[in-house]
N, C-alpha and C positions, 0 to 999 in steps of 0.2 A: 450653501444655504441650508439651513434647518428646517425641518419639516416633522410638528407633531401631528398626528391623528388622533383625535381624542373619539373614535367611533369608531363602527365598522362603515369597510370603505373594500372598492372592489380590487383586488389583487392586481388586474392589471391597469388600475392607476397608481399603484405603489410603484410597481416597476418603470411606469413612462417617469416616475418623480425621479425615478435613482436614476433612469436613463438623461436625467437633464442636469445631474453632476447633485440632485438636492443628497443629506442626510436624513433620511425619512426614519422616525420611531413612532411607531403604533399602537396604540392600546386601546383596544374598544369598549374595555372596562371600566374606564376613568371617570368619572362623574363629578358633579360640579363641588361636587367635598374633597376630593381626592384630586380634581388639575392642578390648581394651585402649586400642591408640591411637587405634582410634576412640570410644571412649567418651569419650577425653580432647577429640576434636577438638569432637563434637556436645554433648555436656555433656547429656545425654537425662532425662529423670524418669522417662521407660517404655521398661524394653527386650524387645524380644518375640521369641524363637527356636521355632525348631520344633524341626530337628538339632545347632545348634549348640551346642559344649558350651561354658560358662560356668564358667570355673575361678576362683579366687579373686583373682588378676589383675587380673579384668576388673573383680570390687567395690575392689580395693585403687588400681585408676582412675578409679573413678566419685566425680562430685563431686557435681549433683543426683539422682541414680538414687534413686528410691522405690520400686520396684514391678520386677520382673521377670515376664514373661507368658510359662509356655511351653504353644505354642499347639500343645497335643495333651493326654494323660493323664497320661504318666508324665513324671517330673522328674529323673532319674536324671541326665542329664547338667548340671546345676545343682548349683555347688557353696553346697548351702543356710547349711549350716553357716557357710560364709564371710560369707551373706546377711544370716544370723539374728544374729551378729555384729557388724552397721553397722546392724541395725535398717530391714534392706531388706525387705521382702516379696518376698515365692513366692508367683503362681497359676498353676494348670493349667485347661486347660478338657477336664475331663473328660467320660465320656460320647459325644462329638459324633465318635467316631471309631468307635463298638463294632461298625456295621453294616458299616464297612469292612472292618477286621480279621476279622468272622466270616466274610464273604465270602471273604478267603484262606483262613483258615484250613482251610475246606472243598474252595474249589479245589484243595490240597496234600493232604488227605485222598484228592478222588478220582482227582488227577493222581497218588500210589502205588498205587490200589488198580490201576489201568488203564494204570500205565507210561506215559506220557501223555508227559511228557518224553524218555523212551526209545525211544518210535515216531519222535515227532517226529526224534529227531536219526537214526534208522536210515534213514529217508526222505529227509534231509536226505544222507544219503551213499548213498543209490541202494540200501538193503537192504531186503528185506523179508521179513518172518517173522512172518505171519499164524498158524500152529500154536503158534510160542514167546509172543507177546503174548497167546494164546487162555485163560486161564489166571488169572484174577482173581476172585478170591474175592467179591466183592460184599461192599455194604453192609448190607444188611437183616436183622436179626437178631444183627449183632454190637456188642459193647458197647462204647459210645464210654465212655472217662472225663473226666472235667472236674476238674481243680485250680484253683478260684477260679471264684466264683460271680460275679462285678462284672457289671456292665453289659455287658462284651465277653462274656462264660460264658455269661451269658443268651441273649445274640443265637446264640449258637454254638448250645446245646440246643436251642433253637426249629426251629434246621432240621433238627438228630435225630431228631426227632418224623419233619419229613416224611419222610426215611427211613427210618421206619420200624423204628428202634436203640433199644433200651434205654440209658438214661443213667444212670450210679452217678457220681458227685460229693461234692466233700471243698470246704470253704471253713470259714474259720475261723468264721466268723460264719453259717453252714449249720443252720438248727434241721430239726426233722423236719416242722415249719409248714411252711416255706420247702421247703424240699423236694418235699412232697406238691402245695404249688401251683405248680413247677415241672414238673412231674413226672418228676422222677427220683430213686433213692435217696441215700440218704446214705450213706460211708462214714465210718471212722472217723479214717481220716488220707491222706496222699498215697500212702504204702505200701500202704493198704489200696487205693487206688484204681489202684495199677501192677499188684497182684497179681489184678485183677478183669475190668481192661477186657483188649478187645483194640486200640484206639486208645485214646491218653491226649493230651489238648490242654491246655495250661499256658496259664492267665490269671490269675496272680496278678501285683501289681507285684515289681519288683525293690528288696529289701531287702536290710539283713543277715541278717535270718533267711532270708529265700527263696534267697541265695547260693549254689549249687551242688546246690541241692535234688534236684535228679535227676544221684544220684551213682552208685558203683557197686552199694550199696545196693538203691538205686531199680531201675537195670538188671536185677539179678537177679530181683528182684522181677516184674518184667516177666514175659508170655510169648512161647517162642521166636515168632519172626517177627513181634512186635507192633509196632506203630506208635507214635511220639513225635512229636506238631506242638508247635512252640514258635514264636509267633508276637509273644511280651513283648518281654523282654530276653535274651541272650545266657548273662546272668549266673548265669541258673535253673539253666544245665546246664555237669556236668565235662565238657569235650569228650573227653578221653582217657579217662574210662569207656565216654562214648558209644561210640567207635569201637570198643574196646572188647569192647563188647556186640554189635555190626554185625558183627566179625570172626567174633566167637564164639556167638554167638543168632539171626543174622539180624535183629536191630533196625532196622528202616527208619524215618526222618524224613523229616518235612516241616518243612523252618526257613525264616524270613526273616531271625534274626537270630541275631548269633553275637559270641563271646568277639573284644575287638578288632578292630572293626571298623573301615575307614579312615575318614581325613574323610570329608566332601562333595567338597570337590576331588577327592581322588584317585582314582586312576580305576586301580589294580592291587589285588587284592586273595590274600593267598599263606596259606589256610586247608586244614589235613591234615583239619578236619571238610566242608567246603563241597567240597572235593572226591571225597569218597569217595563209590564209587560207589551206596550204601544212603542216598543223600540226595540230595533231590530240595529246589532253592532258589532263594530269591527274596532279592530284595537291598533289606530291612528298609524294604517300600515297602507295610506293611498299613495305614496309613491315609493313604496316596496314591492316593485317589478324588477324586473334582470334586467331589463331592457334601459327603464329610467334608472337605476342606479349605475348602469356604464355609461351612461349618456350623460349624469352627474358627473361621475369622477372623471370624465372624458373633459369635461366642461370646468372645474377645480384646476384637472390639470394644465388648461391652458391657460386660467388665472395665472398661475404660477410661471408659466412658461413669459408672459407677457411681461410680468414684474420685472422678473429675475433679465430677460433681454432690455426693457425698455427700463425700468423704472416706475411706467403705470401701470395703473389696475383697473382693468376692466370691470362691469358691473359696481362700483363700490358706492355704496348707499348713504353713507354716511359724509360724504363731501359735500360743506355748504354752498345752495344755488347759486347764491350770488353775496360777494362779498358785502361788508357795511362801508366801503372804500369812497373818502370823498373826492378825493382828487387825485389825479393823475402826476405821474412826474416822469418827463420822459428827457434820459440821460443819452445820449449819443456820445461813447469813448472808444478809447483805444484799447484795445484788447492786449491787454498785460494785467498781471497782477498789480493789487493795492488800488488800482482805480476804485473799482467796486466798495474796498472795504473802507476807504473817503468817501463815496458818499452815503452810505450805512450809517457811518459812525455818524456824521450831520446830523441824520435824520433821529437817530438816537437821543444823539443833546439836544434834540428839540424836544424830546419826550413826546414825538408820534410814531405809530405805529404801523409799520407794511403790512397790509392786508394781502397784497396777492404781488407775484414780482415773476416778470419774465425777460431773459437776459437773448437774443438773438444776434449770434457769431454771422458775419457776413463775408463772401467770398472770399480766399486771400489771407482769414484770420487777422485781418487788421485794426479789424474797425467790429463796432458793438453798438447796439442799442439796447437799452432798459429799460421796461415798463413797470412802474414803481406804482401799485396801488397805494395808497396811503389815507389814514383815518379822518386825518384833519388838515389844512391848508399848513404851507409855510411859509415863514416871515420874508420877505426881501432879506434881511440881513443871513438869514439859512441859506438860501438862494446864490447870495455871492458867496458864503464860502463853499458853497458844492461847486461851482464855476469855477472859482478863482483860485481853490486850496491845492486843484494836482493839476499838472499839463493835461494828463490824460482825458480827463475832461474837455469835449471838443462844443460840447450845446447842453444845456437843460431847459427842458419847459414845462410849467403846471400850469393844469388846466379841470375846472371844476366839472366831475363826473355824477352818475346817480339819481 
């Protein structure tokens, strides 16, 4: 099995790859102009990105490509769409980044509360203003807010607690259960939770619903001098509200990530949000820890590990919930060749189409059953020739699903 790395990736997940018989080629240079041709040269079944973005290109290149592995949470730079189209799989390895991420996300919280970055560069130019830096409100007592409860929300509230902050929190999927054994409140939407906290931390993925979420809306909602950490995706937030809101509210962030960001390569970045002075930033390096990156490619490599033993793929985001399958058809035969492909070919001339099919061998190898999802019913006269057209054929029955 082939194995491209289109990123940097930890050394000894290369080696567990080659340890499981993969051909592993690497380049953490390749970027979404340059895979393409390499996808064409290595011809890969596994391609595994961390940053780099995979645009429909690089599928409309690939020749063996099964499987794409992006070795973090979110998949946003993955054109799935294009994936799901060739019938390629999407996994993420989610999770295995959360401790990283809340770990920023808190340094940002208390490098604003402490100006932290602002000493730092006044020192760096010979000033100092111990009475001006004197002047920080502390944490203890004020209310953090949370949008998106996931895995990264959780690790974030956890250290709430230790300072001692009240936590109000909104997540779709948020009951007052979940809540109370969290311990913090529920609000009733992300509104509710601008207009409540006095820090607010975004961890929900990047969607089309989640797209600009924190708009001007959202801002106003806010209170003057409150805090925004956005540690997701870029795509949560209007930048031009934000600023915005900073000109006119005092709205201070903490971001690592932001609308348009450059490659990997490049090394300039020309942002009216990343440099204002009510924004204190990191350059979208929340789960760029040692720790979460082996616990990624630890996590990649067991993707891989799974495929290549079973055939499935764990994590894969892109498989539809639930087929559009109207009816059932369920084949009980004799396990030999050509059965199967008698009652295919039936269902074919009928011009319907199998939604989902699972073929179960029973003790002995003698005997089979088949579970035929199918789009649309078939005729009696389809019926008797699946019956009637091989011996092998011992029962069929349809039966309306859905």
């Amino acid at each position: 099995m082939k194995v491209l790395i289109a990123d940097k990736f930890e050394s000894s997940g290369i080696q567990e790859l080659e340890s499981l018989g993969c051909t592993v080629a690497s380049d953490p240079d390749l970027g979404p102009d340059t895979l393409p041709a390499a996808m064409k040269e290595h011809n890969p079944d596994i391609l595994i990105v961390r940053s780099t973005k995979v645009p429909e290109p690089v599928f409309e290149a690939a020749g063996a490509l099964a499987l794409v592995i992006r070795a973090g949470a979110g998949y946003d730079t993955i054109d799935v769409a294009a994936a799901s189209q060739r019938a390629i799989s999407v996994a993420n390895c989610p999770g295995k980044n959360s401790v990283a991420v809340a770990e920023l996300a808190w340094g940002l919280i208390i490098a604003l509360d402490r100006k932290i970055a602002q000493q730092t560069m006044d020192l760096r130019h010979g000033a100092w203003d111990k009475k001006g830096y004197a002047k920080a409100k502390g944490l203890k007592g004020r209310t953090l807010g949370i949008i998106g409860t996931g895995m990264i929300g959780q690790e974030v509230i956890k250290r709430a607690h230790a300072f001692d902050m009240p936590v109000v929190a909104w997540s779709r999927s948020l009951t007052d259960e979940t809540a109370s054994a969290l311990g913090v409140t529920r609000a009733a939407s992300p509104m509710d939770v601008a207009k409540r906290a006095d820090i607010v931390s975004l961890h929900v993925a990047a969607t089309p619903e989640t797209k600009g979420m924190a708009n001007a809306e959202f801002f106003a909602a806010m209170k003057n001098g409150a805090v925004l950490i956005n540690t997701t995706r870029g795509s949560l937030v209007d930048e031009a509200a934000m600023i915005k809101a900073m000109d006119e509210k005092g709205i201070v962030a903490g971001l690592d990530v932001y609308n348009n960001e450059p490659a990997a390569s490049d090394k300039s970045f020309d942002s009216a949000l990343a440099k204002h002075p009510n924004v204190v930033g990191t350059h979208h390096v929340g789960a760029s820890t040692d720790q979460a990156q082996q616990a990624i490619a630890g996590e990649a490599v067991r993707i891989v590990r799974v495929f290549a033993d079973t055939g499935e793929i764990p994590n894969v985001v892109n498989r539809k919930a639930a087929s559009d399958a109207k009816r059932l058809l369920v084949v009980r035969h004799e396990n030999h060749p050509g059965v199967l492909a008698h009652v295919i070919g039936r269902i074919s001339e009928a011009k319907v189409n199998i939604e989902e099919m699972e073929n179960v061998i029973f003790q002995g190898n003698k005997g089979a059953c088949a579970k035929i999802r199918l789009s649309d019913s078939l005729s009696q006269e389809v019926m008797s020739a699946i019956e009637d057209g091989s011996a092998g054929v011992l029962s069929v029955e349809l039966t309306e699903i859905g």
